[in-house]
Phi, psi and omega in degrees: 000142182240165135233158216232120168243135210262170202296316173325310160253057180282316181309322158296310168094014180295107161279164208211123176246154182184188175276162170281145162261294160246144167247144179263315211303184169243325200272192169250356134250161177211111168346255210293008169104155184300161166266161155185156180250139145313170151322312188285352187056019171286149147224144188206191169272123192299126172248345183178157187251126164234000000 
C-alpha cells in the first residue's frame, strides 16, 4: 500500500491510499515523487510507503 497525492490535492496536501497498479514515472527518482495509478485507477504521486 502507498499513499499517493493526486494533482487536485497538491494545494490541500490530501492523500489518497491504494495499491500500486502501474509506475508511470520511467526513471527511478524523482523531485516530486514517482507517478503511479492505483487499482483504483487514481493517478498521483507516490508520499508515503505504507
Amino acid at each position: 500500500m502507498v499513499q499517493i497525492i493526486q494533482k487536485q490535492d497538491q494545494r490541500t496536501g490530501k492523500l489518497t491510499e491504494g495499491k500500486v497498479k502501474r509506475i508511470l514515472t520511467s526513471s527511478q527518482v524523482h523531485p516530486h515523487g514517482i507517478k503511479v495509478e492505483l487499482d483504483t485507477g487514481k493517478i498521483g504521486r507516490v508520499q508515503q510507503l505504507s
